[in-house]
C-alpha positions as CSV (number, residue, x, y, z in Angstrom):
1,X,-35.9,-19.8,-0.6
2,X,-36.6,-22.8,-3.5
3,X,-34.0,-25.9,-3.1
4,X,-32.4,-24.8,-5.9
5,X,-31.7,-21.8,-4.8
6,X,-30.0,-22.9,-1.4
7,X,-28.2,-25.2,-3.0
8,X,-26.7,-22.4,-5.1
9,X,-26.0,-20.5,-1.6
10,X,-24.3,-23.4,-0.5
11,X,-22.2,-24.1,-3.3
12,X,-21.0,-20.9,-3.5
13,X,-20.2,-20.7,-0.1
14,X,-18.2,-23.8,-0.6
15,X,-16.5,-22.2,-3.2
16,X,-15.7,-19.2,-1.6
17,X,-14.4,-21.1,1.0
18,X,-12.4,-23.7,-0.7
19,X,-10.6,-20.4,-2.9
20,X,-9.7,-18.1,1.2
21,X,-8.3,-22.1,2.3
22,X,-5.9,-22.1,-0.8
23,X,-5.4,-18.2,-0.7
24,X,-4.5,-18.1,3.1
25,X,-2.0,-21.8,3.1
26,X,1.0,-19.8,2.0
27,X,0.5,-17.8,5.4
28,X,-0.4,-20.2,7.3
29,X,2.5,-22.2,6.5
30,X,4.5,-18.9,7.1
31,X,3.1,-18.6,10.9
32,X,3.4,-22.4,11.6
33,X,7.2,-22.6,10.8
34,X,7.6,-19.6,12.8
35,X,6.9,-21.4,16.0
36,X,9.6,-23.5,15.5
37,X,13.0,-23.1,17.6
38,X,15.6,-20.4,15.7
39,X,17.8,-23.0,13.7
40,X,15.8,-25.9,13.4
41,X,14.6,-27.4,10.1
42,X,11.6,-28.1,9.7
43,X,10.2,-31.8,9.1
44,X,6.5,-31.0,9.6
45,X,4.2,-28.4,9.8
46,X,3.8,-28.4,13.8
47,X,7.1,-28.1,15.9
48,X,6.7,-31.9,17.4
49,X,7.5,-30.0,20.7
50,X,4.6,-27.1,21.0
51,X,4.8,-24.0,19.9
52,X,7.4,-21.3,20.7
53,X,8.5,-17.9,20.9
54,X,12.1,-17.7,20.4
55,X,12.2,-17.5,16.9
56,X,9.9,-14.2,17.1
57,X,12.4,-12.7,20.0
58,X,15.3,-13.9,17.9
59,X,14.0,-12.1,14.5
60,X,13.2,-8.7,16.6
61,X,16.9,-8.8,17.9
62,X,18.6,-9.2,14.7
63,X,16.3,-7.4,12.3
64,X,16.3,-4.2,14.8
65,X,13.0,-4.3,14.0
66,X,12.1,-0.9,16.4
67,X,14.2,1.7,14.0
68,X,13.0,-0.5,10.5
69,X,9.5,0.2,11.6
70,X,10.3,3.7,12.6
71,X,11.5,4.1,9.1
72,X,9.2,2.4,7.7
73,X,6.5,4.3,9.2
74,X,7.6,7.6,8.7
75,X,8.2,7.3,4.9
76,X,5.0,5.3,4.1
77,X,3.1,8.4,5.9
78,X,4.8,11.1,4.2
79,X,4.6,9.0,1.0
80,X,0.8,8.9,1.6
81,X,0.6,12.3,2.3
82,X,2.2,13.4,-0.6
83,X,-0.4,11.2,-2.9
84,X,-3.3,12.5,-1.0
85,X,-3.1,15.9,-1.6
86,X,-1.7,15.8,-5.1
87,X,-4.3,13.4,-5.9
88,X,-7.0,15.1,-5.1
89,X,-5.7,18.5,-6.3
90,X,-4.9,17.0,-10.1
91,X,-7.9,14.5,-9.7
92,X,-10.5,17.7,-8.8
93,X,-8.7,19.6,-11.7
94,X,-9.4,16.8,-13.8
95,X,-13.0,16.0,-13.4
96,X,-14.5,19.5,-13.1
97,X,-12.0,22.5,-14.6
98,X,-12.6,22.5,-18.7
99,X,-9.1,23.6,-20.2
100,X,-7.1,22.7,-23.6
101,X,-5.5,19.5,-23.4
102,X,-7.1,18.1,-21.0
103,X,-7.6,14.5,-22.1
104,X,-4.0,14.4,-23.4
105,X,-2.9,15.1,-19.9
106,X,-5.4,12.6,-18.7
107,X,-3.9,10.0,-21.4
108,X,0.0,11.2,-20.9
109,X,-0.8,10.6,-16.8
110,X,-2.7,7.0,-17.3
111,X,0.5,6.3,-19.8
112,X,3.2,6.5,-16.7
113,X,1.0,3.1,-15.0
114,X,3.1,1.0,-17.6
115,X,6.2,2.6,-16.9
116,X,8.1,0.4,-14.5
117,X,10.0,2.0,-11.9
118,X,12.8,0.4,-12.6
119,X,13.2,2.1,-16.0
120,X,13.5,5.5,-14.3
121,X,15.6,4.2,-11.6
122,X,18.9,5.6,-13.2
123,X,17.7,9.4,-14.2
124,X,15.8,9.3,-10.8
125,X,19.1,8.4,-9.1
126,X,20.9,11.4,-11.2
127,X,18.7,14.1,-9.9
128,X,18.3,13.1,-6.3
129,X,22.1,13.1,-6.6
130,X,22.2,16.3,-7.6
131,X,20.1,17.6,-4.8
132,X,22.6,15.8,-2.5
133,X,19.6,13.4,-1.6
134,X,21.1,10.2,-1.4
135,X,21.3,8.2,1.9
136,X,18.6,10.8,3.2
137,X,14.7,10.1,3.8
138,X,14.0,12.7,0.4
139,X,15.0,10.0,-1.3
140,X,12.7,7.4,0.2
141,X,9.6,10.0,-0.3
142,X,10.2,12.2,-3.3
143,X,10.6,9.6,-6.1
144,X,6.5,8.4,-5.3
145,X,5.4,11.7,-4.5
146,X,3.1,11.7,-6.8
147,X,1.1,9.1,-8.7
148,X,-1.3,8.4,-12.0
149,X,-2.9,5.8,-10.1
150,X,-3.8,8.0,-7.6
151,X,-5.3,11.2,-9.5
152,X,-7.0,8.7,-11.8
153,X,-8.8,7.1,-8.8
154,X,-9.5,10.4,-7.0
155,X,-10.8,12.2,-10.4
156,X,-13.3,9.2,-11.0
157,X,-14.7,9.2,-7.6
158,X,-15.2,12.8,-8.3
159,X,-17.0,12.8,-11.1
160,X,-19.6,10.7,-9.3
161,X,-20.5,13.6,-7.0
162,X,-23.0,15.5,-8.1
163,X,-22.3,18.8,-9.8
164,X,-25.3,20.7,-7.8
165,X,-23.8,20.7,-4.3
166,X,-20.6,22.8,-6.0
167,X,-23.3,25.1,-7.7
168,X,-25.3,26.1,-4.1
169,X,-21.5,26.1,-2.9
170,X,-20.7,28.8,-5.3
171,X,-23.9,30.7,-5.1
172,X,-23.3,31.2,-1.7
173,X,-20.0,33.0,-2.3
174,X,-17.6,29.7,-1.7
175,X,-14.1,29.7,-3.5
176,X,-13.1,26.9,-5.1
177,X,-10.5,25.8,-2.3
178,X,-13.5,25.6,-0.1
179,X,-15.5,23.7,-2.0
180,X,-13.0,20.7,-2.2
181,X,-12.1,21.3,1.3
182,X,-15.4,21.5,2.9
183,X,-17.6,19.6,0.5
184,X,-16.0,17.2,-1.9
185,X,-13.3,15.5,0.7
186,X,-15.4,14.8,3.5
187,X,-17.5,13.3,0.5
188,X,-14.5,11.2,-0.8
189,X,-13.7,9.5,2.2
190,X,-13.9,6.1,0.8
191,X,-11.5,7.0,-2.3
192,X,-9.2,9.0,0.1
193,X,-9.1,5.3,2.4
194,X,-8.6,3.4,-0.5
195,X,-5.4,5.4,-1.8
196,X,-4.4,5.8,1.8
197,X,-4.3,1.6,2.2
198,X,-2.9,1.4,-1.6
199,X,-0.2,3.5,-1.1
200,X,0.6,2.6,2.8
201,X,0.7,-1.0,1.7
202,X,3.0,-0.2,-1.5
203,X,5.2,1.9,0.5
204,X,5.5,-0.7,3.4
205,X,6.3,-3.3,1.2
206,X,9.2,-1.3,-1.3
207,X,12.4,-2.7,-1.2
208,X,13.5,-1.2,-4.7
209,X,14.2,2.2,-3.1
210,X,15.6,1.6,0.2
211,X,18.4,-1.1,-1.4
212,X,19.2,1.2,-4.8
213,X,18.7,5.1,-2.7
214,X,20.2,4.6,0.8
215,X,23.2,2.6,1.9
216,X,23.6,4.4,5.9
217,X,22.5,1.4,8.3
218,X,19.8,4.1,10.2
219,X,17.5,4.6,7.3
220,X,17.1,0.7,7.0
221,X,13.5,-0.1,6.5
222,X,11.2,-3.2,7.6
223,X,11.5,-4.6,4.0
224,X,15.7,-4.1,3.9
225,X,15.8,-5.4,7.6
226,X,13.6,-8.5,6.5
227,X,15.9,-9.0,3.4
228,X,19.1,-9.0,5.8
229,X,18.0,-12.3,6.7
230,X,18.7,-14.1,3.6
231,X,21.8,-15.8,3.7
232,X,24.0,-16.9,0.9
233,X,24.2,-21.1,1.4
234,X,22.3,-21.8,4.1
235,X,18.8,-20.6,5.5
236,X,17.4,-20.8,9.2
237,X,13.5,-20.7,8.4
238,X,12.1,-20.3,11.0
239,X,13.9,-17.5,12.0
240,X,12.7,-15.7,8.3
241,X,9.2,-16.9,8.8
242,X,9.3,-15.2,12.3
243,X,10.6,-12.2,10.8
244,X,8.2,-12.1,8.0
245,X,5.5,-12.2,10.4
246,X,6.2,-9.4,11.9
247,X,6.7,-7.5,9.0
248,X,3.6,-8.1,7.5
249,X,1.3,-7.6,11.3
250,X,0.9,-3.8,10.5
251,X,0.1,-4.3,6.8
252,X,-2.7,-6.7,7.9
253,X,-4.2,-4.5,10.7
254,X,-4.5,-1.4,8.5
255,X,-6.5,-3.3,5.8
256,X,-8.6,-4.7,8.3
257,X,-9.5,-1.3,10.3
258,X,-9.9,0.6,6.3
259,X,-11.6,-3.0,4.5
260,X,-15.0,-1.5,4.6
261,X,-13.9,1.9,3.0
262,X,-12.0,0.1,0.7
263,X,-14.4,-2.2,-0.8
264,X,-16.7,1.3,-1.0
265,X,-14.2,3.1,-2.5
266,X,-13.3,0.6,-5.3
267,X,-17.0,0.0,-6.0
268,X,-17.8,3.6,-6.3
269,X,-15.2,4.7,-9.0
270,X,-15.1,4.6,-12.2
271,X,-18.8,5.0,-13.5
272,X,-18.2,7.6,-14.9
273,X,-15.7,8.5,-17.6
């Protein structure tokens, strides 16, 4: 390796490094002010007397944290399970069946990305009304069911797979179902991660839905249970920072375990169009 060329590597490491210092300060000003006692106001960055605990054991008392993640949990895996399998039902129709208006679906579904939810929030509330819905975990999972981001992301990854292995599928007598079951998923593990983390994460972190669809104090989720802690005049920081913390532990764990699929799965889509 020519000098130039390691003083490009280091340079760049330096860079890289300089932009995950500035990236990472917010949180690590979050976990620092968590160690400080429930109530205190912090002066400095370190609590002058060590680091402590009872901020955490204070947050997981108040927030109820066990049924919040319960909640939590349960509709951020349904969610996800929803997405998956319409996903890669629409995103397989999408890439290999030919049929009359296909693009303008394709266009129609990428036009609902720029839709906020927020817009629909009123008709969406009407309907899950009407199915007697409200204050009930349908309408914590129905309303994100389904996604454009999703079947877009699913379809693209598809049409990098190569048409031949469908063709020896279907010379040797293999239905269509079988095909994407047997052949095309296990191949589309990397987009299937990707959406999983995606839509875990999105779910995880909602607030919109739980505060505007559910008002019964059991269906409280991690992100309404970490919004509980805001007060009106006065803050105790710590106590929030603590809380935050915790809410955030599982987001970080899943991207970390799925990081490698992810980076896969976002590098592999969309060479095709």
């Amino acid at each position: 390796m020519g000098v130039a060329a390691r003083f490009r590597t280091v340079g760049l490491s330096l860079l890289l490094g300089l932009g995950a210092v500035l990236l990472l300060s917010p949180l690590i000003v979050v976990v620092c002010t968590s160690g400080w006692p429930a109530g205190a106001l912090p002066s400095q960055l370190l609590p002058p007397q060590g680091w402590t605990w009872q901020s955490y054991q204070s947050a997981w008392a108040q927030g109820h944290f066990i049924r919040a993640f319960a909640n939590s949990t349960l509709v951020a895996l349904a969610v996800t399970a929803c997405q998956l399998f319409t996903s890669a039902l629409a995103g397989y129709a999408l890439a290999r069946l030919q049929f009359r208006g296909q693009q303008l679906i394709l266009v129609l579904m990428l036009a609902t990305l720029v839709i906020p939810f927020q817009l629909l929030v009123i008709p969406i509330f009407l309907i899950l009304k009407a199915g007697h819905l409200i204050n009930t975990y349908g309408a914590l999972i129905l309303p994100t069911a389904a996604n454009g981001f999703g079947v877009f992301l699913m379809r693209q990854f598809f049409l990098t797979l190569p048409v031949a292995l469908e063709e020896a599928a279907f010379l040797d007598g293999a239905s269509r179902w079988q095909v994407l079951w047997h052949i095309l998923l296990p191949l589309s593990r990397p987009a299937l991660v990707t959406l999983f983390i995606f839509t875990f994460i999105g779910e995880w972190n909602d607030l919109f839905k739980p505060l505007v669809f559910t008002t019964k104090p059991e269906l409280v989720t991690v992100q309404l249970a970490l919004a509980n802690f805001q007060e009106q005049f006065t803050n105790d920081w710590p106590l929030m920072m603590a809380a935050a913390v915790i809410a955030t532990v599982p987001v970080i764990v899943l991207f970390a375990l799925g990081q490698r699929q992810l980076i896969r799965g976002i590098a592999t889509t969309g060479l095709k169009s």
